[in-house]
PLY file of the C-alpha trace (Angstrom):
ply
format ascii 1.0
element vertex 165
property float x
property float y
property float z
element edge 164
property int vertex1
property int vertex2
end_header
-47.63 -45.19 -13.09
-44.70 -46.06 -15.14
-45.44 -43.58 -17.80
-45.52 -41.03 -15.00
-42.40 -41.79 -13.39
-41.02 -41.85 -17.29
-42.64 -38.41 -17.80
-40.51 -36.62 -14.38
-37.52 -38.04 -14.88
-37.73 -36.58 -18.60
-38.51 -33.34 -17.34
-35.94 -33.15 -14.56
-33.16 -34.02 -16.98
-34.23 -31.83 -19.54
-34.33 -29.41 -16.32
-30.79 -29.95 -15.43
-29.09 -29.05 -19.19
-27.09 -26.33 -19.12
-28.18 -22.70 -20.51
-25.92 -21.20 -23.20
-25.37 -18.18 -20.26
-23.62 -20.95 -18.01
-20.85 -21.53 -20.43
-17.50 -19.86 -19.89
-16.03 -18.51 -23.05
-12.54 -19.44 -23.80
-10.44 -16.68 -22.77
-6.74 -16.29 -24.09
-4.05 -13.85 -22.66
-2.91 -10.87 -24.74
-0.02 -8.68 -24.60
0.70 -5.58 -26.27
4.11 -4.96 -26.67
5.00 -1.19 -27.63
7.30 -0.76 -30.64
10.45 -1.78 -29.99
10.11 -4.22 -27.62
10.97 -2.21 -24.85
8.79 -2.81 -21.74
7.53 0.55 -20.82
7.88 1.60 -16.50
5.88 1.03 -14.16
2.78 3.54 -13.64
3.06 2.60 -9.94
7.19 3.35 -9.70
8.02 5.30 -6.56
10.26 8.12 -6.72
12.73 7.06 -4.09
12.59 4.38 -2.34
14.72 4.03 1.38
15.07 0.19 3.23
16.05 -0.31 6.53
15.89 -3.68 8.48
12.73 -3.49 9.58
11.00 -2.25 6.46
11.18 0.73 3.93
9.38 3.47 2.88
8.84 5.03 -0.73
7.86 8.28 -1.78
5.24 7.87 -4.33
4.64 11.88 -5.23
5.90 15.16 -3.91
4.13 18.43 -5.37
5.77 22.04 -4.52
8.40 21.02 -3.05
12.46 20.43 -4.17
13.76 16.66 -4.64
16.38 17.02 -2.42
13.94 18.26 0.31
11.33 15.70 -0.47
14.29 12.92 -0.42
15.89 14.40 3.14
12.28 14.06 4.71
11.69 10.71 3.29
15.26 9.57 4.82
14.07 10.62 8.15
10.79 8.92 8.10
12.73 6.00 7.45
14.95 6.39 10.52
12.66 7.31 12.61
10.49 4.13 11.47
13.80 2.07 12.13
14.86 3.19 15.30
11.05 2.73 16.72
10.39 -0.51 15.07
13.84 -1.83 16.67
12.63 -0.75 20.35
9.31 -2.57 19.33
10.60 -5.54 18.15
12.82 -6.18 21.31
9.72 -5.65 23.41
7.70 -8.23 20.94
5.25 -5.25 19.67
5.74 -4.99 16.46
3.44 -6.71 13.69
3.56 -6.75 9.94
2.20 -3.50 8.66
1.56 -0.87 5.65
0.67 2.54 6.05
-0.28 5.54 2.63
0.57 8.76 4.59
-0.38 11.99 2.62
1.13 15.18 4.22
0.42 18.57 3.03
2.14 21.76 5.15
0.07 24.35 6.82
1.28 27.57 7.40
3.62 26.93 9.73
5.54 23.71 7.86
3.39 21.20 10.20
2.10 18.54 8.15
-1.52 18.11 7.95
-2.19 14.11 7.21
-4.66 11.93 5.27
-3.70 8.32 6.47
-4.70 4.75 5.21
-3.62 1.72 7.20
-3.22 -1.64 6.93
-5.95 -3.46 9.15
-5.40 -4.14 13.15
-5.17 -2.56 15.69
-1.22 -3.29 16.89
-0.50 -1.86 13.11
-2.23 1.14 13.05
-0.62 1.72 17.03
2.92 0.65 15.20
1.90 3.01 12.66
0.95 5.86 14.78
4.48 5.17 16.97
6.67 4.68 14.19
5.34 7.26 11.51
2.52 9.43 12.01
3.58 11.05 15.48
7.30 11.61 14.13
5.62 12.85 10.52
3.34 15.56 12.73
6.09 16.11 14.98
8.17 17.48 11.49
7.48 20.43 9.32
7.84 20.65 5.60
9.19 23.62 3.68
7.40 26.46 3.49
4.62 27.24 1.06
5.59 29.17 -2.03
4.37 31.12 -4.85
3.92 27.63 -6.80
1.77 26.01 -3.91
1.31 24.04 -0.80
4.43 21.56 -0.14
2.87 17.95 -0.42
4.03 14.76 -0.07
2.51 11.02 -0.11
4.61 8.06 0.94
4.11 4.49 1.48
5.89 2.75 4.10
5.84 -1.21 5.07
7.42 -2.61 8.18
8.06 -6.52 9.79
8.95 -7.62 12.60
12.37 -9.51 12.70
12.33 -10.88 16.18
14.59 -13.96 16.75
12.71 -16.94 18.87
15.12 -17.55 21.88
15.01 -21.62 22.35
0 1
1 2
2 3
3 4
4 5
5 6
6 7
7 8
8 9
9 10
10 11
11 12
12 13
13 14
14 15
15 16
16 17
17 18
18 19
19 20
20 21
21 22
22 23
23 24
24 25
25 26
26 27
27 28
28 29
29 30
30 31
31 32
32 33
33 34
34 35
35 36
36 37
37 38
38 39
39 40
40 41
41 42
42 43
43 44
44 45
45 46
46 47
47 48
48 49
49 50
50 51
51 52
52 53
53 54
54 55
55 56
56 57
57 58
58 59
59 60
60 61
61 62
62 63
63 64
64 65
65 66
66 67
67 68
68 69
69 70
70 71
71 72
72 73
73 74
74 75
75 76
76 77
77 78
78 79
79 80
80 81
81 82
82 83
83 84
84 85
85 86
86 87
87 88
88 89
89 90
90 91
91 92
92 93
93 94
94 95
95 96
96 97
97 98
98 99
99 100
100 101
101 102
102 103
103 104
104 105
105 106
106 107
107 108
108 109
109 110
110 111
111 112
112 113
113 114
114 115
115 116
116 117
117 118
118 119
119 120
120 121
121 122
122 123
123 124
124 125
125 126
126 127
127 128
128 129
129 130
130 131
131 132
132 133
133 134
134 135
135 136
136 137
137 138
138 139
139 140
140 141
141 142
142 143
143 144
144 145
145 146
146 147
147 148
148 149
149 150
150 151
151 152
152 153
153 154
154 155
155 156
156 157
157 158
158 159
159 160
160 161
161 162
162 163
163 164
């Protein structure tokens, strides 16, 4: 009986040894530097950026369309985001919140939109206060002979409501 007892406990400890595929490498960071030493931008770098109290909003990309137009429709986004964000944040409605807004112009100048929110419901009805109904409300410039007038933005909002004691 003792053997036997001897025999499984032998067996469940050579069981328990770890495989060679349960061992974690050692890892070590590596940089590379590009010559010089400079650190090269951002791939991710907005174009213009505009912040307001309540949050900001950055053009990532415009296609077809001139800077100063793309930078005039961006300013107004992020008015119209302020001035709606205020009104919600005195009536205790506004969340945290992140919206990607893609806006190509039909014929006409009216935006057509691809949108990606941040999850909830109270953000994406922030979101469709604050920037989407103002954005569809807009027009963009014309198309031209180089193509459809596009835009794609990211904007971020808070709430900055002050607790009354």
């Amino acid at each position: 009986m003792k053997r036997l007892a001897a025999a499984a406990l032998l067996v469940a400890s050579a069981a328990c040894t770890p495989s060679p595929r349960d061992v974690v490498p050692e890892t070590e960071d590596r940089r590379v530097v590009p010559d010089g030493g400079a650190t090269p931008p951002p791939e991710d770098a907005y174009v213009y950026v505009v912040r307001r109290p309540h949050g900001a909003v950055g053009l990532a990309e415009a296609r077809h369309i001139k800077d100063e137009d793309a930078r005039a429709f961006i300013d107004k986004v992020a008015d119209d985001l302020e001035r709606c964000a205020t009104a919600l944040d005195a009536q205790h409605l506004l969340v945290d919140g992140a919206v990607r807004i893609v806006a190509v112009a039909g014929p006409r100048g009216t935006p057509a939109l691809n949108v990606k929110l941040a999850p909830g419901a109270a953000v994406a009805q922030n979101a469709l206060l604050c920037l989407i109904a103002p954005i569809r409300a807009g027009t963009l410039p014309a198309a031209n002979d180089s193509g459809q007038p596009a835009l794609a933005l990211e904007a971020s909002w808070h709430a900055n409501q002050i607790k009354s004691p």
